[in-house]
C-alpha positions in Angstrom: 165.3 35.7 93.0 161.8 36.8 92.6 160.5 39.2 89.6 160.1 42.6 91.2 157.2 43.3 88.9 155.0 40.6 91.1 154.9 42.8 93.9 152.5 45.0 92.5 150.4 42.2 91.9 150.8 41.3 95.7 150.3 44.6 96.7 147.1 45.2 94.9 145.7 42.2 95.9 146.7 43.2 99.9 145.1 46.3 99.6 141.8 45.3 97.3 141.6 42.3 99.9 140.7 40.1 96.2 141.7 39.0 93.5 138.8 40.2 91.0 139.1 43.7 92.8 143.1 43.9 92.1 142.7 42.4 88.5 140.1 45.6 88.2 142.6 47.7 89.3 145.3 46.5 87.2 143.6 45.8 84.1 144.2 42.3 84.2 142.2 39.0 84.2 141.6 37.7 87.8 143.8 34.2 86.5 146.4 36.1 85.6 147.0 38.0 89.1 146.7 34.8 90.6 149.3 33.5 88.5 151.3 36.2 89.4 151.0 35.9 93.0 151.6 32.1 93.3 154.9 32.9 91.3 155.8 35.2 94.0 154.9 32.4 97.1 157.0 29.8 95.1 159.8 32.0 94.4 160.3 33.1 98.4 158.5 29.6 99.4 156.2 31.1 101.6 152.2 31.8 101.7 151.6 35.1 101.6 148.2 35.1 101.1 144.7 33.2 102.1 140.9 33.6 101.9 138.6 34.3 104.3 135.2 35.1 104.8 136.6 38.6 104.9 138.2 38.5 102.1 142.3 38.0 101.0 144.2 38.4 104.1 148.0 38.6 105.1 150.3 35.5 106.7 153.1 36.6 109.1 155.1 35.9 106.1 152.9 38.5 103.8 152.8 40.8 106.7 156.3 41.0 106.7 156.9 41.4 103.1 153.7 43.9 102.8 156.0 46.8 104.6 159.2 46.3 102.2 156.4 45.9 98.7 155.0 49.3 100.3 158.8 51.1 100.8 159.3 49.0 97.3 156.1 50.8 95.5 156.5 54.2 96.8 160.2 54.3 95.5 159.2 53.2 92.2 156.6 55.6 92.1 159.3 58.4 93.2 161.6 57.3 89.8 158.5 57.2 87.8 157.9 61.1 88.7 161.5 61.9 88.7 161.2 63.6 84.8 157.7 65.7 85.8 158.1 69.3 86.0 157.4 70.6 89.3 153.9 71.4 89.5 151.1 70.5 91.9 148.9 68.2 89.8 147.8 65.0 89.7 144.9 62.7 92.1 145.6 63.2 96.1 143.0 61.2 98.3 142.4 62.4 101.4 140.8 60.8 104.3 139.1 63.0 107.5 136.6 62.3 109.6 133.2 63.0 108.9 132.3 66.4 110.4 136.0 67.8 109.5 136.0 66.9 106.2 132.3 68.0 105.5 132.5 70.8 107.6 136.2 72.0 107.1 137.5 70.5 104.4 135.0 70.6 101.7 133.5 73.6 101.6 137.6 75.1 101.3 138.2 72.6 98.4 136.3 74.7 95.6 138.3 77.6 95.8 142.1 75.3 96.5 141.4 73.7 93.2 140.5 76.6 91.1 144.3 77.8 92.2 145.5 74.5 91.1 143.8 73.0 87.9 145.5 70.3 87.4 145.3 68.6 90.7 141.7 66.5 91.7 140.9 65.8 95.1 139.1 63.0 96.5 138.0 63.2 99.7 136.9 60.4 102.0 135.4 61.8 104.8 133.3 59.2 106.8 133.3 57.9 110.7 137.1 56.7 110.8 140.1 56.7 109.1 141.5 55.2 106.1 145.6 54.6 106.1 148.3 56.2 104.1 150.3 53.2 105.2 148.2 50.8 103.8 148.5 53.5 100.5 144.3 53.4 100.7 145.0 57.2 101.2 147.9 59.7 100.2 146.7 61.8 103.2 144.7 61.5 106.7 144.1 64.2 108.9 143.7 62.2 112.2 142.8 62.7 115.7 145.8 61.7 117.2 149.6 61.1 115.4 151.2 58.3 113.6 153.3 56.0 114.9 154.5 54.7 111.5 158.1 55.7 110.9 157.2 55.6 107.7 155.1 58.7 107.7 155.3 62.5 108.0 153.3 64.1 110.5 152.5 67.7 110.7 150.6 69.3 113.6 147.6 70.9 112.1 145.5 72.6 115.3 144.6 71.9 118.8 141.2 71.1 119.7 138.3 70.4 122.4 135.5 69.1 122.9 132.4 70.4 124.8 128.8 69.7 125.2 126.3 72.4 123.3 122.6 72.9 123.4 120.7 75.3 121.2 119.5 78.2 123.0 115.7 77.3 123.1 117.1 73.9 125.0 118.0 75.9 127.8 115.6 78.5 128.2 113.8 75.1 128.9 116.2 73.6 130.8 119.4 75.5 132.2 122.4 74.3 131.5 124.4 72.3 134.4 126.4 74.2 137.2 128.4 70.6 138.0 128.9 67.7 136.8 126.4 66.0 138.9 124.4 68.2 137.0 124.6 66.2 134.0 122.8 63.3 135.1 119.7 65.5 134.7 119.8 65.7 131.3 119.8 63.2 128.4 123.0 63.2 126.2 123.5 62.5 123.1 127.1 60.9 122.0 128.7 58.6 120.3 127.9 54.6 119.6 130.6 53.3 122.3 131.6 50.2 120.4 131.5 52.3 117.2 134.4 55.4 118.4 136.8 54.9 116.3 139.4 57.4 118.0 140.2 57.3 121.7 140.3 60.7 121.9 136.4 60.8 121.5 135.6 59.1 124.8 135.3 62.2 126.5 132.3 61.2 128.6 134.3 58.7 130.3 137.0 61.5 131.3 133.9 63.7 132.8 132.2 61.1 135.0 133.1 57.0 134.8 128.9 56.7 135.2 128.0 59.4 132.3 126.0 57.6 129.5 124.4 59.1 126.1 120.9 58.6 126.2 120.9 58.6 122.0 123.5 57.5 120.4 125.4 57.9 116.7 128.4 57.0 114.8 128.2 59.9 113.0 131.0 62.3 114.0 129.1 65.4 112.2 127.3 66.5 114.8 128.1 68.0 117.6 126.8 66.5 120.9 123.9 67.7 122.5 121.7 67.7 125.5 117.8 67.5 126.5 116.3 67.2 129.6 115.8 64.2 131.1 112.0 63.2 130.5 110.5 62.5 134.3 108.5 60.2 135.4 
């Protein structure tokens, strides 16, 4: 039988992907997580952990225990909470994308928290998502659902996508009738190996040959057109 109480050195040093990083996080020396951890391996007699250039990263044998520390840790953290009055308080991290959470989310945040003083937001909005399942987030607003059965989903809007030009673009150049149109102008989209969300491929769903002209990974913009130069 292990002790439970080296899972949470495990499961800091999973999710900080190092030991110095976790021993930060805990308030520990980096020896004594270590020590902690190699406890843990001897006690199930399995590796659990191993470097890379990357950093720490799980075995099969980790990857299997990671899911059970997680259920472990979040229960724990239930019975921990059990005696609190019922108020919203406390830190929630949130995770959106870039142009949802800046546009969306922060500029509603202000007025949320001066309803709720005891609660602090962080929000981590940037191209991509970070994972409640991973616990590097309490929440994720997402382009498409979970399929973790560990998680609660909640539909939160529909939406689409569309190409948009300002308006002195197309007293310049009109916009496209077609979509053979499109090949007449220049488009600006997304860095292909860069989309981090299927769901923003939408070129490829409006002609297999359509190709941004500029690229970004920035999700913050909305994409635009400008008439291909001639020559």
């Amino acid at each position: 039988m292990f002790d439970w109480d080296d899972l949470r050195f495990f499961v800091s040093a999973a999710r900080a992907g190092s030991l110095t990083a976790a021993a930060r996080a805990l308030g520990v020396d980096t020896a004594t997580v270590g020590r902690r951890i190699s406890r843990l391996e001897s006690a199930l007699k399995a590796t659990l952990l191993v470097r890379s250039p990357g950093g720490l990263q799980l075995t099969s044998a980790g990857a299997r225990l990671w899911e059970s520390a997680l259920d472990a840790e979040a229960a724990m953290l239930r019975a921990e909470r059990s005696g609190e009055e019922d108020l919203v308080g406390g830190s929630v991290r949130i995770s959106a994308s870039e142009g949802f959470g800046a546009t969306i989310l922060a500029p509603a945040l202000p007025a949320f928290c001066a309803q709720h003083p005891t609660l602090r937001i962080e929000l981590a909005a940037n191209p991509g998502f970070l994972s409640p399942s991973r616990r590097e987030v309490d929440m994720a607003v997402t382009l498409s659902a979970t399929t973790s059965a560990r998680l609660v989903a909640e539909p939160l809007t529909d939406y689409q996508l569309a190409l948009y030009a300002s308006q002195d673009y197309l007293d310049r150049a009109p916009p496209p009738e077609d979509i053979a149109g499109l090949r007449r102008h220049a488009l600006v989209g997304y860095v292909d190996d860069l989309i981090y969300a299927p769901e923003l491929r939408y070129l490829e769903e409006i002609g297999a040959d359509l190709r941004p002209r500029i690229a970004s990974s920035s999700s913050g913009r909305s994409a635009r057109s400008s008439r291909r130069a001639e020559g």
